[in-house]
MARBA-3410 file (N, C-alpha, C, O; in Angstrom, 1 decimal):
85
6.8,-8.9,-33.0,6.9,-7.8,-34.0,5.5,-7.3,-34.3,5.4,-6.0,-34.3 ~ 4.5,-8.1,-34.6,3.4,-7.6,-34.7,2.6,-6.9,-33.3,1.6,-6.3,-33.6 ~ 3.0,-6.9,-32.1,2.5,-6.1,-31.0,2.9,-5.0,-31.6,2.2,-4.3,-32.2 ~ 4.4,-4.7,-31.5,5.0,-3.6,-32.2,4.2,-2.5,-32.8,3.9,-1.4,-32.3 ~ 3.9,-2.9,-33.8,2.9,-2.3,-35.0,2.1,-2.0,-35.1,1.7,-1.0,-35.8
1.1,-2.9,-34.1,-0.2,-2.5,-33.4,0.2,-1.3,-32.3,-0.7,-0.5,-32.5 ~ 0.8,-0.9,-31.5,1.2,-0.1,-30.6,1.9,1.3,-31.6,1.8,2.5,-31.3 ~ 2.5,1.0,-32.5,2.8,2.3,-33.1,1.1,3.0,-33.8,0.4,4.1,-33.5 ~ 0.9,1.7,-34.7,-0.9,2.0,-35.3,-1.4,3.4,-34.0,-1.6,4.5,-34.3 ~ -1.3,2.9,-32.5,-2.4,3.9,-31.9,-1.8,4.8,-31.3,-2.5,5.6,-30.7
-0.4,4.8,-31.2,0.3,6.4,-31.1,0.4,7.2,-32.6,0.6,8.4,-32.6 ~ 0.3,6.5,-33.8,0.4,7.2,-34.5,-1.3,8.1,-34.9,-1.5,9.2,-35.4 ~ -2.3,7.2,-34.5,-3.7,8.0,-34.8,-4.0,8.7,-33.3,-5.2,9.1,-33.2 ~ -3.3,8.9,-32.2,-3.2,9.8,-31.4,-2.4,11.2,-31.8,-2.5,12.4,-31.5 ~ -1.8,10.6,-32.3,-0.7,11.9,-32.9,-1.2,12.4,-34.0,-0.6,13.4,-34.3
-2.3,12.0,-34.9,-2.8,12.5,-35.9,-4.2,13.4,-35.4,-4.7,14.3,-36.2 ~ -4.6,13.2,-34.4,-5.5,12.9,-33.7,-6.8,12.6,-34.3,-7.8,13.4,-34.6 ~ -6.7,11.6,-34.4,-7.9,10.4,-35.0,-8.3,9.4,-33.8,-8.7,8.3,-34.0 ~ -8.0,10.0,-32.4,-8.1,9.0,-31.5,-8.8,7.9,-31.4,-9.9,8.5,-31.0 ~ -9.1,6.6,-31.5,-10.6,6.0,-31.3,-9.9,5.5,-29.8,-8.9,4.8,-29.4
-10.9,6.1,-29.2,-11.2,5.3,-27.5,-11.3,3.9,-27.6,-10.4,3.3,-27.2 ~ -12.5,3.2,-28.2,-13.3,2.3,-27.8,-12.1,1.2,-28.4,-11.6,0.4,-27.6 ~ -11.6,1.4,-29.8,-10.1,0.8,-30.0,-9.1,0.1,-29.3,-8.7,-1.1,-29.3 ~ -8.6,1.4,-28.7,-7.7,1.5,-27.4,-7.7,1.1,-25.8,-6.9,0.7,-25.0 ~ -9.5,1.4,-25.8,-9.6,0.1,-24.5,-9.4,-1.3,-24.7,-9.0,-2.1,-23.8
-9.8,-1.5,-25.9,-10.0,-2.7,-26.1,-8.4,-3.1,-26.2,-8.2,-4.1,-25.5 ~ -7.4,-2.9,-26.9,-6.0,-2.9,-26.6,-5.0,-3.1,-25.6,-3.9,-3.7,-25.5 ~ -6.2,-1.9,-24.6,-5.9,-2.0,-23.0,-6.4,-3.1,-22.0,-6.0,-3.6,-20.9 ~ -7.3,-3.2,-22.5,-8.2,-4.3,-21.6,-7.3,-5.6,-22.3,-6.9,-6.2,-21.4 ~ -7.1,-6.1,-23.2,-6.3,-7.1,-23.9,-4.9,-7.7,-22.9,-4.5,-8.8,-22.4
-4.4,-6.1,-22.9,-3.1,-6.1,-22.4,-3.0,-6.4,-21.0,-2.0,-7.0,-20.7 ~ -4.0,-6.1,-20.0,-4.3,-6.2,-18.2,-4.8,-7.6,-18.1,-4.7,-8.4,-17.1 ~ -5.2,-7.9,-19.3,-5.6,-9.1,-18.7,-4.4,-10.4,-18.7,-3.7,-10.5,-19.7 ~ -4.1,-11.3,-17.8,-3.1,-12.8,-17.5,-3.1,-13.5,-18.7,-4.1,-13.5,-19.3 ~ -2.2,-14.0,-19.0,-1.9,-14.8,-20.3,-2.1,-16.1,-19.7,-2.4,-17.1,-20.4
-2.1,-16.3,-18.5,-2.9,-17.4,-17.8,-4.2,-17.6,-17.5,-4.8,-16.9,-16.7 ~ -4.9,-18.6,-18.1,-6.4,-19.0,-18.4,-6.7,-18.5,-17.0,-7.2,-17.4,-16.8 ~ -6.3,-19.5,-16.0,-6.9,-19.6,-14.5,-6.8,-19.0,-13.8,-7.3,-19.3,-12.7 ~ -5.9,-17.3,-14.0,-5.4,-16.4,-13.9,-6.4,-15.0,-13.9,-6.8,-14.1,-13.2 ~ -6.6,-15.5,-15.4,-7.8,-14.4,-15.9,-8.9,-14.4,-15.7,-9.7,-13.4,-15.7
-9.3,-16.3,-15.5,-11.0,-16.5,-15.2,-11.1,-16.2,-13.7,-12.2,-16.5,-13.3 ~ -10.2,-15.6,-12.6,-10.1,-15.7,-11.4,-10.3,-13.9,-10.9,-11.2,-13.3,-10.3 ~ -9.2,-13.5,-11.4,-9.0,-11.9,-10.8,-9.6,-11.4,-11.7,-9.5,-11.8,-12.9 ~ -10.3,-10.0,-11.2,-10.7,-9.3,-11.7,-9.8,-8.3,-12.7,-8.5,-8.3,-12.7 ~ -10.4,-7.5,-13.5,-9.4,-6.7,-13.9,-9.8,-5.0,-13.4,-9.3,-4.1,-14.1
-10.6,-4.8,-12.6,-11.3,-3.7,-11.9,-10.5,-3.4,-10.3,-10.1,-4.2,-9.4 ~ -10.6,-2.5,-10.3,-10.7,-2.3,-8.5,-11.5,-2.0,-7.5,-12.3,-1.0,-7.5 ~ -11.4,-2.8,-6.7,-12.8,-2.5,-5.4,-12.7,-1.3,-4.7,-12.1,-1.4,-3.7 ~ -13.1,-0.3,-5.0,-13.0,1.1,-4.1,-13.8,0.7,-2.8,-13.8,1.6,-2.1 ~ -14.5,-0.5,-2.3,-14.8,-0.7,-0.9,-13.8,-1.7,-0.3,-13.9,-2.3,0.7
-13.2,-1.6,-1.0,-11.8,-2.4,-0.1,-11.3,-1.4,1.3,-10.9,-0.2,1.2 ~ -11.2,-2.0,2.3,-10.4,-0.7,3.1,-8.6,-0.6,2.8,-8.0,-1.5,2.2 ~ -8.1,0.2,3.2,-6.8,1.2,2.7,-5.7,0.7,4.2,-4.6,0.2,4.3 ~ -6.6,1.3,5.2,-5.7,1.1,6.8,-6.2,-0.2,6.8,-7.4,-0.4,7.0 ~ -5.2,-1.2,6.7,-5.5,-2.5,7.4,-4.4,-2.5,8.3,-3.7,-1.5,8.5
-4.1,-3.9,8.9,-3.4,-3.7,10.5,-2.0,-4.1,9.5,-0.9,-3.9,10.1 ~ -2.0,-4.5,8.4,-0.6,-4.7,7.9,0.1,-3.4,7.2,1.2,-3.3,6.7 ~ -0.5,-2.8,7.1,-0.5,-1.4,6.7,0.7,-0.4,8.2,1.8,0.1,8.2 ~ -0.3,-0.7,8.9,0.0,-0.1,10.2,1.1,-0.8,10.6,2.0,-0.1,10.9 ~ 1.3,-2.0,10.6,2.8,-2.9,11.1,4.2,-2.5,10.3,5.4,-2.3,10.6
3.2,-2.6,8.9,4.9,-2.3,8.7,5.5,-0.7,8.4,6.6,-0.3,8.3 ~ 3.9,0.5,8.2,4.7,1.5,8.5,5.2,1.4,9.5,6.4,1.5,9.3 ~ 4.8,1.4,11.4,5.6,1.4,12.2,6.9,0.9,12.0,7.7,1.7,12.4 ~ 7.4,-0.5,11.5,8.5,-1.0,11.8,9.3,-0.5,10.8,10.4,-0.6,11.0 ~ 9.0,0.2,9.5,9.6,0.6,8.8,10.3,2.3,9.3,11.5,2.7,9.1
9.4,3.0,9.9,9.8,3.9,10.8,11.2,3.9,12.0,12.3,4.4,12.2 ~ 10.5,3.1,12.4,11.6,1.9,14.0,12.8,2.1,13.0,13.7,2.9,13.2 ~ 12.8,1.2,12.1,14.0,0.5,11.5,15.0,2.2,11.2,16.2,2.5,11.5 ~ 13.8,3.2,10.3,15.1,3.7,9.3,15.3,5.0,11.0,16.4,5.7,11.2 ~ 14.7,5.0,11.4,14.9,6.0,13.1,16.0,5.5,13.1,16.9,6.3,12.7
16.4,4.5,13.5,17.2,3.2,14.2,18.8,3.8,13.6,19.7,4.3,14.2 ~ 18.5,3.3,12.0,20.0,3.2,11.1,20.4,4.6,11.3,21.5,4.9,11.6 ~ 19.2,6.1,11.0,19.8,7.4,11.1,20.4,7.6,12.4,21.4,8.4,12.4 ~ 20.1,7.1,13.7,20.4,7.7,14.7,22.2,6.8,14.8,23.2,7.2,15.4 ~ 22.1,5.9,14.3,23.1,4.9,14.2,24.7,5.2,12.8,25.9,5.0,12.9
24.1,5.5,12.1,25.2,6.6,11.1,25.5,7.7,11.6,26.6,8.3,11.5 ~ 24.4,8.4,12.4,24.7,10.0,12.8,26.1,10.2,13.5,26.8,11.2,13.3 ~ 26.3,9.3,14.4,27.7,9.1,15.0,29.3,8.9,14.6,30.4,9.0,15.4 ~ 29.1,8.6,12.9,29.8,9.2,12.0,30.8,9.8,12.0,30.8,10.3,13.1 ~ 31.8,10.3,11.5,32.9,11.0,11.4,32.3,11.8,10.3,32.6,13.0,10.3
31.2,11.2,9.0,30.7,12.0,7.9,29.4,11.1,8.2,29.5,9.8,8.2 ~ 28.4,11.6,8.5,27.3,11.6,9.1,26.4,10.9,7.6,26.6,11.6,6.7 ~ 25.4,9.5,7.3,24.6,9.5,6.6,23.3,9.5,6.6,22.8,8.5,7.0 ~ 22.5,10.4,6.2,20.8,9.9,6.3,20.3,9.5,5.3,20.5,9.7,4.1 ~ 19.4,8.8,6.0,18.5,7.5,5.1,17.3,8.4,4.9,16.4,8.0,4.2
END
């Protein structure tokens, strides 16, 4: 009940517009972070923008996800009422 209230509190001074940022991060940052100790002392709550994006599992399962829905459309298309995926 009391999250509740707190979460109305900063839509309601958004809506007044009395916004406080520094507030509301801190509400947000509260909220991202694991209700698990070893959880929280572990992962960050940031993201690594030098992470790379194309990894090879990236590429595996677009292809096989490709394969697959190729597969089922050419496979309904024979249909009497034809489905695409």
């Amino acid at each position: 009940m009391s999250e509740q209230k707190h979460e109305y509190a900063i839509d309601k001074e958004f809506v007044d517009g009395k916004f406080d940022a520094e507030r509301a991060s801190v509400v947000l940052e509260e909220e991202e972070n694991s209700p698990i100790p070893e959880v929280a002392a572990i992962v960050p709550n940031t993201d690594d923008p030098s992470l790379p994006t194309f990894t090879f599992r990236v590429w595996v399962m677009a292809i096989g996800f490709s394969g697959l829905i190729s597969f089922f459309n050419q496979f309904f298309w024979f249909r009497e009422n034809p489905i695409t995926i």
